[in-house]
C-alpha positions as CSV (number, residue, x, y, z in Angstrom):
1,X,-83.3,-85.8,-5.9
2,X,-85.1,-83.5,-8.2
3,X,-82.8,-81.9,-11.5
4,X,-82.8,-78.6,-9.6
5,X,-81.3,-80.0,-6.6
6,X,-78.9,-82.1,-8.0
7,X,-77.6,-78.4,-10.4
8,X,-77.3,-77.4,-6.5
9,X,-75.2,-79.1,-4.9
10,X,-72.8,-79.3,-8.1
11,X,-72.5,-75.2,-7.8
12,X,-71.9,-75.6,-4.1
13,X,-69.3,-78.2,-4.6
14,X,-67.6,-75.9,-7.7
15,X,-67.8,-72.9,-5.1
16,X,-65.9,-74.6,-2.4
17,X,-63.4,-76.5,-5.0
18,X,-62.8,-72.7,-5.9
19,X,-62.7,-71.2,-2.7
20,X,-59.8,-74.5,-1.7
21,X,-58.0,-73.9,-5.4
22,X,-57.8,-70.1,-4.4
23,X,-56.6,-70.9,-0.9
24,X,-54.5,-72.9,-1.9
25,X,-52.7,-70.8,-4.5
26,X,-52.5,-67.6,-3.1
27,X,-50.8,-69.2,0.4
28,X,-50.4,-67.7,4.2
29,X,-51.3,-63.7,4.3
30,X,-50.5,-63.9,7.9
31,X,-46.8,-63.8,7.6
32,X,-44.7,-63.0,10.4
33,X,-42.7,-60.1,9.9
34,X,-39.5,-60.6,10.2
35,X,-40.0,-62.8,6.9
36,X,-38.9,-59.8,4.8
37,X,-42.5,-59.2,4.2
38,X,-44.1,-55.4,3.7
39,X,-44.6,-53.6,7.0
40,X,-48.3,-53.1,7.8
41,X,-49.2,-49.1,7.6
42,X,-52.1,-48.0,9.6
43,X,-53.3,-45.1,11.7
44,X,-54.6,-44.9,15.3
45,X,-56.9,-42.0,16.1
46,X,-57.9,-41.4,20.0
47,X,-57.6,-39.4,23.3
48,X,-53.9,-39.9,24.9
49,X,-54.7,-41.8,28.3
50,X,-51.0,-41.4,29.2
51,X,-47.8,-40.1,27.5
52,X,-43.9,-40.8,28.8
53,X,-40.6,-40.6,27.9
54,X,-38.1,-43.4,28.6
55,X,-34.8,-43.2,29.6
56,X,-33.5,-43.6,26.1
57,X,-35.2,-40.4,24.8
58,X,-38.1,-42.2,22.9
59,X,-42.0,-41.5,23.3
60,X,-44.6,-44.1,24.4
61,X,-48.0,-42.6,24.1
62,X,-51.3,-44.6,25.0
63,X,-54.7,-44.7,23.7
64,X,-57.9,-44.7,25.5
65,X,-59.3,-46.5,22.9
66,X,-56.5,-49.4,21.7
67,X,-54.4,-51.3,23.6
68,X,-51.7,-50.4,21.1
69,X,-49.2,-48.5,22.5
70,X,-47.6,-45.5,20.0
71,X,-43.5,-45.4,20.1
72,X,-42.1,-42.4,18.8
73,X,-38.3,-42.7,18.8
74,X,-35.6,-40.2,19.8
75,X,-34.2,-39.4,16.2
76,X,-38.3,-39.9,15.1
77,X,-38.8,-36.2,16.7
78,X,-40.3,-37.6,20.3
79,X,-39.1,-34.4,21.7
80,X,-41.4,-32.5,19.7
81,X,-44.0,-34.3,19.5
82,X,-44.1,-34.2,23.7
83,X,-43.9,-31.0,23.6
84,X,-47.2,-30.9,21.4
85,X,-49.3,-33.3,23.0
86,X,-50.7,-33.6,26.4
87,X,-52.9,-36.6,28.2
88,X,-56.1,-36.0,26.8
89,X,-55.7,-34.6,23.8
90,X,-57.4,-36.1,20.9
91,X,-55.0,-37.3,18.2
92,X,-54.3,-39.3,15.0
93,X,-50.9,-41.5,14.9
94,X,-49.9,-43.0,11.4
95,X,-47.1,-45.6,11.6
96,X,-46.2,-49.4,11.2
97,X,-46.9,-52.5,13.2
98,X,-43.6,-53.0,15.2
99,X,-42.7,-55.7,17.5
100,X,-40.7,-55.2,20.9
101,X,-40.0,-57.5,23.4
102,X,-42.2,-60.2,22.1
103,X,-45.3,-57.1,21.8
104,X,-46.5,-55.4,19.0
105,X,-46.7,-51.5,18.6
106,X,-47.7,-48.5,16.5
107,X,-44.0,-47.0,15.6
108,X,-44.3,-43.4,14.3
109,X,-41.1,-42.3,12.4
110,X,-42.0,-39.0,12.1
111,X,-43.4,-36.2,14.0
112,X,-45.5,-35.2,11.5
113,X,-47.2,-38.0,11.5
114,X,-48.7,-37.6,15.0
115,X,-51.4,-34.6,14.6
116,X,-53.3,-33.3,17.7
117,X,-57.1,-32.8,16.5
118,X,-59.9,-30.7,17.3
């Protein structure tokens, strides 16, 4: 092996002893939630394929675009929010990854936070 090599493959072997020392440290980021951990915020924009109301009050809303479904609880303002949104209208949902019944969902808990858009 030439000198130049050999300075190779002693970077590539520092770069992964790194990349296993960082790993290693900084543990699982794929913790479940009910570990306490920080609820995951994100927001779902699309055009409502379908939009009910379930026998407790609450609001499930679908997306075209995700398989995520969109709960909007009673005391959340899913009244309101039905009365503002129709199947097809293009909106933006901010909320949390929920699970319920083994199934994970966008939970809105707010009104506000489901806009219809232009």
């Amino acid at each position: 092996m030439q000198k130049e090599e050999k300075v190779v493959v002693v970077l590539l072997f520092m770069a992964l002893g790194s990349l296993f020392a960082a790993s290693w440290a900084l543990g699982d980021f794929d913790a479940p939630a009910e570990s306490g951990e920080v609820p995951i915020s994100i927001v779902a924009e699309g055009t409502v394929s379908s939009i009910e109301t379930t026998s407790g009050g609450h609001l499930i809303i679908r997306l075209q675009s995700s398989s995520l479904p969109i709960f909007v609880s009673r005391e959340g303002g899913a009244e309101d929010v039905s009365e503002r949104v129709a199947k097809g209208d293009f909106i933006r949902a901010r909320g949390e990854i929920a699970e319920y019944q083994g199934r994970r969902e966008l939970s809105v808990s707010r009104a506000e936070d489901v806009e219809v858009l232009p």
